[in-house]
MDTraj code that builds the backbone (N, CA, C; nanometers):
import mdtraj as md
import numpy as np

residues = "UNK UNK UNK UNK UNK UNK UNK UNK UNK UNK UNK UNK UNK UNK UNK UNK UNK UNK UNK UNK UNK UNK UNK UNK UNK UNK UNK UNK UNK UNK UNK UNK UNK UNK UNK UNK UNK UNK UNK UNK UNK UNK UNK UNK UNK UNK UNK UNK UNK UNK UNK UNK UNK UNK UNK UNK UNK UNK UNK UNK UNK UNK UNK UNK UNK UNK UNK UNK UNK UNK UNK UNK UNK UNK UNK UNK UNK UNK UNK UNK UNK UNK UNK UNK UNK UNK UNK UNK UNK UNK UNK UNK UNK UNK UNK UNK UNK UNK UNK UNK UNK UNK UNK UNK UNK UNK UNK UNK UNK UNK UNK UNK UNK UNK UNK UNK UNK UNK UNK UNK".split()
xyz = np.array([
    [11.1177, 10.2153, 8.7709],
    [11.0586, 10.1567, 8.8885],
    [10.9096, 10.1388, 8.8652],
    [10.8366, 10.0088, 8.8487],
    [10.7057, 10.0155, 8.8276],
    [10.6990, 9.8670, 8.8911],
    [10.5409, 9.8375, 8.8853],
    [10.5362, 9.7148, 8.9127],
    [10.3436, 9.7275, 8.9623],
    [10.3141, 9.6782, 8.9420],
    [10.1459, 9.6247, 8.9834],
    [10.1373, 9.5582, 9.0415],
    [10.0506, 9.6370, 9.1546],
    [10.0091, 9.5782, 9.2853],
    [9.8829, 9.5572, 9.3749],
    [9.8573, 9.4444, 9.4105],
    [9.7096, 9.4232, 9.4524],
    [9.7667, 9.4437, 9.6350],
    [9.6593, 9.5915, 9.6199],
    [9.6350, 9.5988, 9.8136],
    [9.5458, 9.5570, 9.8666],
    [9.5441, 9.4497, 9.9776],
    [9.4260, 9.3996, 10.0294],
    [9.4291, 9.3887, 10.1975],
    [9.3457, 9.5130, 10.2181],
    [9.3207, 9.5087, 10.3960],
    [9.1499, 9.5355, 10.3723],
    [9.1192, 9.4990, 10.5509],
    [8.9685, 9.5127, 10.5562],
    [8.9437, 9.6669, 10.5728],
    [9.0338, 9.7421, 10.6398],
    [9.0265, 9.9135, 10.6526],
    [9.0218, 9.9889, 10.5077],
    [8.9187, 10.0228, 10.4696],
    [8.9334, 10.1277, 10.3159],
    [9.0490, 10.2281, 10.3544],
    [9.0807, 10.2866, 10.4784],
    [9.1627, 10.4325, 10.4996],
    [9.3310, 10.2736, 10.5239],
    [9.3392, 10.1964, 10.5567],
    [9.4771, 10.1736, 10.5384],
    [9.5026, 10.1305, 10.3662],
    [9.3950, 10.0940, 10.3044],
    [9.4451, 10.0770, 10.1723],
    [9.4270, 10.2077, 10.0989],
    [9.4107, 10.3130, 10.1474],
    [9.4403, 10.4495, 10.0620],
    [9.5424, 10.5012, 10.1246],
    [9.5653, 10.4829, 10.2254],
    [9.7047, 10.5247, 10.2787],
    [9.8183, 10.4691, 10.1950],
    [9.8193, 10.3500, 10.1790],
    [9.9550, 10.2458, 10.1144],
    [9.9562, 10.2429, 9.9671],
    [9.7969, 10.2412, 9.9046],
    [9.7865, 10.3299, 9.7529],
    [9.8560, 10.4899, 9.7495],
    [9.8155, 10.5396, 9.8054],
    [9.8918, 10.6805, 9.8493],
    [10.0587, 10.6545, 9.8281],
    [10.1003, 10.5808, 9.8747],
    [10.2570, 10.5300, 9.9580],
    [10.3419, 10.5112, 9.8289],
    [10.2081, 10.3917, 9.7386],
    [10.3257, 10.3080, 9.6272],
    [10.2701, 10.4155, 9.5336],
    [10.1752, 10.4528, 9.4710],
    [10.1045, 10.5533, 9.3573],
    [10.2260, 10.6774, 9.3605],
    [10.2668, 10.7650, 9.4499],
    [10.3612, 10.8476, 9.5059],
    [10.5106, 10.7833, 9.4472],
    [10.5471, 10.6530, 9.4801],
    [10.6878, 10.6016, 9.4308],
    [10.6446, 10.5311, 9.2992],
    [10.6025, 10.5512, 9.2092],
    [10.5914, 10.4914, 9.0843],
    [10.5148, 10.3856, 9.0460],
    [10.4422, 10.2801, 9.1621],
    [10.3864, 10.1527, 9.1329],
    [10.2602, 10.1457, 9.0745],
    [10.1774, 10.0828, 9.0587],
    [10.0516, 10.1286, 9.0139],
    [9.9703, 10.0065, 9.0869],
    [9.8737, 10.0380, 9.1770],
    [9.7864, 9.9981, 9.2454],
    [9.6646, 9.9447, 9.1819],
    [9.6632, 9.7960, 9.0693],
    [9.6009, 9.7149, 8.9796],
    [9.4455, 9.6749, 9.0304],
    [9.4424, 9.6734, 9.2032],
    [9.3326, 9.6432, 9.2182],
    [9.3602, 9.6664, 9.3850],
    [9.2338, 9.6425, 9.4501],
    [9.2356, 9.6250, 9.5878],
    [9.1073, 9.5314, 9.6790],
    [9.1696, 9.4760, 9.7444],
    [9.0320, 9.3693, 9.8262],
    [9.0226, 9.4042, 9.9828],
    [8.9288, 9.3133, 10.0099],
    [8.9040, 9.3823, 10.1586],
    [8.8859, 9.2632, 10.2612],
    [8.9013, 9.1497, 10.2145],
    [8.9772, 9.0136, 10.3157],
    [9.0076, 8.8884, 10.1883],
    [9.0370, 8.7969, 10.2987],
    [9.1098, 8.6954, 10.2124],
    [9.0615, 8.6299, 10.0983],
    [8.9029, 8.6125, 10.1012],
    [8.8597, 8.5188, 9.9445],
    [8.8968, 8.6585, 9.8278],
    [8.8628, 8.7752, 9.8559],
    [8.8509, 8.8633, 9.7554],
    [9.0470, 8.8821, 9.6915],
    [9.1244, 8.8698, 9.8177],
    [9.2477, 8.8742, 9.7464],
    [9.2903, 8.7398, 9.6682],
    [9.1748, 8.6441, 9.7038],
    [9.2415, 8.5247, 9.6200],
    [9.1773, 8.5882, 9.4732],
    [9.0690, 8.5834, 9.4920],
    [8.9940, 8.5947, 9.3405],
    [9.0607, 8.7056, 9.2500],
    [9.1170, 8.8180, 9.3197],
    [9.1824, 8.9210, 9.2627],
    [9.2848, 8.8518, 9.2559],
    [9.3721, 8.8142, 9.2598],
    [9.5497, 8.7729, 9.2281],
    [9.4603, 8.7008, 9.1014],
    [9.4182, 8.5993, 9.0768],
    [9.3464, 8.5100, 9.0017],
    [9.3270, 8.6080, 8.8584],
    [9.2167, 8.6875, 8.8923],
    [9.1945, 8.7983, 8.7838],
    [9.3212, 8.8714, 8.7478],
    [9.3956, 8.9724, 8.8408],
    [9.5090, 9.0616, 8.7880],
    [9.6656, 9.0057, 8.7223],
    [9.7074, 8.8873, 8.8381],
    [9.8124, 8.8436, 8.8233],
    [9.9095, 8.9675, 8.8219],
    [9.9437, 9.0335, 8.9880],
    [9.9691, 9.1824, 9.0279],
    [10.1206, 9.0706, 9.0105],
    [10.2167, 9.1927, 8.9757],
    [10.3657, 9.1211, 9.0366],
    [10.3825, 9.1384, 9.2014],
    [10.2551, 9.1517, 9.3021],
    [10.2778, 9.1740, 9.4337],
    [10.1838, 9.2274, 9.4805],
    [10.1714, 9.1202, 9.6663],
    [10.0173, 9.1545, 9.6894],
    [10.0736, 9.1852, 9.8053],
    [9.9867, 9.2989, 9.8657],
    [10.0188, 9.3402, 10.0152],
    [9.8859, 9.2953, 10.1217],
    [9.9120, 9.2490, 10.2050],
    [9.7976, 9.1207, 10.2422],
    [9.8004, 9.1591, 10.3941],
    [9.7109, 9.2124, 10.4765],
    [9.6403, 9.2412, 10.6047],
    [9.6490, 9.1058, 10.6535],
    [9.6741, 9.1041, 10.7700],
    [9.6731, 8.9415, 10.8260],
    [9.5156, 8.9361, 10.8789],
    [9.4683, 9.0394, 10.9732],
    [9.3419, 9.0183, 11.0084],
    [9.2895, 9.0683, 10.9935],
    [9.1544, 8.9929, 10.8819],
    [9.0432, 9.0207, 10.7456],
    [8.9515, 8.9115, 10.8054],
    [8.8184, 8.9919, 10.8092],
    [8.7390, 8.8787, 10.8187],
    [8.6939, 8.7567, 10.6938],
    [8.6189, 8.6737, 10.7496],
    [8.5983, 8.5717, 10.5526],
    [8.7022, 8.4781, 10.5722],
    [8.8085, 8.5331, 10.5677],
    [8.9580, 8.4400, 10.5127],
    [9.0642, 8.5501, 10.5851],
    [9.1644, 8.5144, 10.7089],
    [9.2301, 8.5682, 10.7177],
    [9.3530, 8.5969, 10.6354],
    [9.5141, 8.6748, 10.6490],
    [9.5885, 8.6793, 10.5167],
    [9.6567, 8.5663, 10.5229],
    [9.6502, 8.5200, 10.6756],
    [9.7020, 8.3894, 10.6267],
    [9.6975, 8.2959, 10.5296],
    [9.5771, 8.2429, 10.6035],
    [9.5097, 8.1302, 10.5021],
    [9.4718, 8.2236, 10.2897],
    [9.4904, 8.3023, 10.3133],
    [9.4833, 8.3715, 10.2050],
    [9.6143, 8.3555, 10.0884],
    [9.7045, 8.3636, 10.1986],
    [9.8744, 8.3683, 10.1281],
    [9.8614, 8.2494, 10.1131],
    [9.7884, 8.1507, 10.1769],
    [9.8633, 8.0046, 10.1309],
    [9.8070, 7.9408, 10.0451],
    [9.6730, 8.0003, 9.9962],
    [9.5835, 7.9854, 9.8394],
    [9.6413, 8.0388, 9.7568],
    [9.6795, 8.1327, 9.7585],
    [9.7695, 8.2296, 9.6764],
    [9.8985, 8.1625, 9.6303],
    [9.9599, 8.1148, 9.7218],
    [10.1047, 8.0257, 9.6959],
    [10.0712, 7.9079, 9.6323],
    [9.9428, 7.8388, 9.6408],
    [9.9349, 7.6999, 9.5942],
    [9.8825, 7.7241, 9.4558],
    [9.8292, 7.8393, 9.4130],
    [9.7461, 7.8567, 9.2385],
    [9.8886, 7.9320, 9.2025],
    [10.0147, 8.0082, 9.2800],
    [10.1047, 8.0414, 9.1605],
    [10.2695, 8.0422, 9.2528],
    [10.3334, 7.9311, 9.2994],
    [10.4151, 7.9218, 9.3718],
    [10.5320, 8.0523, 9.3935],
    [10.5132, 8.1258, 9.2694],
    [10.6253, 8.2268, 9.2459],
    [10.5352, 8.3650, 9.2804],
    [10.4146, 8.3771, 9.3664],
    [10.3657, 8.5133, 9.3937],
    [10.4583, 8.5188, 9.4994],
    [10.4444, 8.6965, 9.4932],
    [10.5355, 8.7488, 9.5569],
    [10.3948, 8.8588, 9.6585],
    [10.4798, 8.8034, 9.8057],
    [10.3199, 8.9025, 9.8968],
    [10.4221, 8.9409, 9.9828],
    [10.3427, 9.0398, 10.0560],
    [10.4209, 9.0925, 10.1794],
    [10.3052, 9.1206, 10.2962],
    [10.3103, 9.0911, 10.3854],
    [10.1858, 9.1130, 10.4929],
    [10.2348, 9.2363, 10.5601],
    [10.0731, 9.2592, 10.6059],
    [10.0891, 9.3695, 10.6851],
    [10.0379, 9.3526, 10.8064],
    [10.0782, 9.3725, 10.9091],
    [10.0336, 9.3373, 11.0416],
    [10.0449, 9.4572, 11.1313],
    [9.9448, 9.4327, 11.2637],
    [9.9470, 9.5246, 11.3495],
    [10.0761, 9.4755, 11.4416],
    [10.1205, 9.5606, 11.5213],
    [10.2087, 9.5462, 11.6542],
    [10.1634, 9.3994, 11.7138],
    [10.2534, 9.3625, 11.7835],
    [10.2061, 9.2394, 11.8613],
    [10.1747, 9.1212, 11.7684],
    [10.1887, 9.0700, 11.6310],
    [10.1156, 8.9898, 11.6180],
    [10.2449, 8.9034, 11.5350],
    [10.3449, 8.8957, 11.6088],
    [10.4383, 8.8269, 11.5995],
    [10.4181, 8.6988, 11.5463],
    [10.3953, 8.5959, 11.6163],
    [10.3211, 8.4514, 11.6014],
    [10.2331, 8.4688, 11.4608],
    [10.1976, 8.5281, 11.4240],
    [10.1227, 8.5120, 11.2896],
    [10.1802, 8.5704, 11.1657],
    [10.3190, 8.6338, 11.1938],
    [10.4252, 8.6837, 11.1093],
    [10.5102, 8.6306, 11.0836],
    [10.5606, 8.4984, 11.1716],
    [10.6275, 8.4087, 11.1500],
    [10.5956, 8.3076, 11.0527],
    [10.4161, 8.2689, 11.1015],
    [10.3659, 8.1486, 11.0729],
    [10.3363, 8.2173, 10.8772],
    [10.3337, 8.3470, 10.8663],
    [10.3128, 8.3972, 10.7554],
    [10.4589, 8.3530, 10.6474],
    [10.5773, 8.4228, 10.7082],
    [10.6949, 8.3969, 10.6136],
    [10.6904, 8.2691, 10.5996],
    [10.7092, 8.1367, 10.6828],
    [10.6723, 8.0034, 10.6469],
    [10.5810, 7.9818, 10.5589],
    [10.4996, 8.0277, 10.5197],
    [10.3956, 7.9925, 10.4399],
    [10.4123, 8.0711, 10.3256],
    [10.5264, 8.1734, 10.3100],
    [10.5854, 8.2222, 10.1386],
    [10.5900, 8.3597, 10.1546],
    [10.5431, 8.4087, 10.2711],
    [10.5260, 8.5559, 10.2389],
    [10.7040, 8.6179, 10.2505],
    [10.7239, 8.7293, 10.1598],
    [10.8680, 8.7555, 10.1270],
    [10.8857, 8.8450, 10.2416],
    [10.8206, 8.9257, 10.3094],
    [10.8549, 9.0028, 10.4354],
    [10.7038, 9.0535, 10.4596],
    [10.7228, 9.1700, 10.5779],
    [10.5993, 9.2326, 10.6394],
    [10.6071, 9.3764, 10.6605],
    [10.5202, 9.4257, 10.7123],
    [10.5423, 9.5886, 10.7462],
    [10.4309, 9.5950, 10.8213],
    [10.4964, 9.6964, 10.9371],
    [10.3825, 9.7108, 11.0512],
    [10.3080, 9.8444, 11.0644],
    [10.1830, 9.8186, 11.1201],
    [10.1186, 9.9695, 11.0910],
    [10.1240, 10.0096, 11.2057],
    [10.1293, 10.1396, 11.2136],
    [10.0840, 10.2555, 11.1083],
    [10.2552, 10.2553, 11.0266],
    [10.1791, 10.2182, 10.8451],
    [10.2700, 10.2358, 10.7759],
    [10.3647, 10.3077, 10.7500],
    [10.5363, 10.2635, 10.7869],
    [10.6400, 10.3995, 10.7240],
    [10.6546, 10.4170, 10.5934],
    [10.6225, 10.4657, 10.5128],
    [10.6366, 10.5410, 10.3664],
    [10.7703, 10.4770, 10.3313],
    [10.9069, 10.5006, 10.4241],
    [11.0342, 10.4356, 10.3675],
    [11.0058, 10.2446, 10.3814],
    [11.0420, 10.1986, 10.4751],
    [10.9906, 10.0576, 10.5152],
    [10.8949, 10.0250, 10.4239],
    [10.7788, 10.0756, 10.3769],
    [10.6835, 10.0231, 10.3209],
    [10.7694, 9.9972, 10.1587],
    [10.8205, 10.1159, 10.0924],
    [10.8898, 10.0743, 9.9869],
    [11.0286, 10.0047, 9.9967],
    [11.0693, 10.0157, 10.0796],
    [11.1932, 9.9390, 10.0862],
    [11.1533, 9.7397, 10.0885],
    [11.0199, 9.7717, 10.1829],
    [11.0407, 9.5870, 10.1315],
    [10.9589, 9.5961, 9.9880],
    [10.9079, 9.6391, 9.9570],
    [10.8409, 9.6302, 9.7920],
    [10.9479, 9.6195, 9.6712],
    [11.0565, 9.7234, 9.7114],
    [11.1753, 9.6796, 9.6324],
    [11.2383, 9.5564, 9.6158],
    [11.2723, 9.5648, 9.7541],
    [11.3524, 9.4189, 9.8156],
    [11.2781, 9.3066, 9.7343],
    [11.0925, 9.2752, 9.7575],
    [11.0025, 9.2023, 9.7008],
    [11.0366, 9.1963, 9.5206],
    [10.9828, 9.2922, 9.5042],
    [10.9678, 9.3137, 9.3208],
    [11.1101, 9.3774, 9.2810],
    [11.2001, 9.4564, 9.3493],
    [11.2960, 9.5671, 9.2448],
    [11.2654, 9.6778, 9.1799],
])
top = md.Topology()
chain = top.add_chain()
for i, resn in enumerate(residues, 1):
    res = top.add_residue(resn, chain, resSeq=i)
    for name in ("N", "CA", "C"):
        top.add_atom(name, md.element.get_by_symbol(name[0]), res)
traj = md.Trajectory(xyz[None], top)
């Protein structure tokens, strides 16, 4: 079970939480950003097999982030992370490529179960 992964939220404590999450199940946490231009430029640099993408980041939300991301490598594989309530932008996310989501405060199982589902 391995796989490299770029975490990108604007909270430093939710991306040590979810480094915590995958580092713990085997993955290895390649890099991390803190809104949307920095996760473009990072996928760009790492080429993670999987990016976990905050929907609301200032700069570039994950939206518009996932859909730069999808247009420089059609076969990335992301999963957003969203707060409660933000339905409408979880939808408009899977339309735009993302392979699933996970809501915070992150479950440890859920969180790897779609990473599997995502990568294997």
């Amino acid at each position: 079970m391995s796989g490299r992964i770029l975490v990108v939220d604007d909270a430093a404590f939710m991306r040590m939480m979810l480094k915590d999450i995958l580092t713990k199940n085997g993955y290895e946490v390649c890099g991390e950003g803190a809104n949307g231009k920095e996760a473009v430029a990072k996928y760009e640099e790492y080429k993670p097999d999987l990016v976990t993408l905050d929907i609301t980041m200032p700069e570039m939300d994950g939206i518009n982030a996932l859909k730069k991301i999808k247009a420089s490598d059609p076969n990335a594989k992301v999963i957003m992370c969203s707060a409660m309530g933000q339905q409408t932008m979880v939808i408009d996310a899977i339309q735009a490529g993302a392979k699933d989501f996970i809501v915070k405060p992150f479950q440890p199982d859920r969180v790897i179960e779609a990473i599997k589902k995502a990568i294997g």
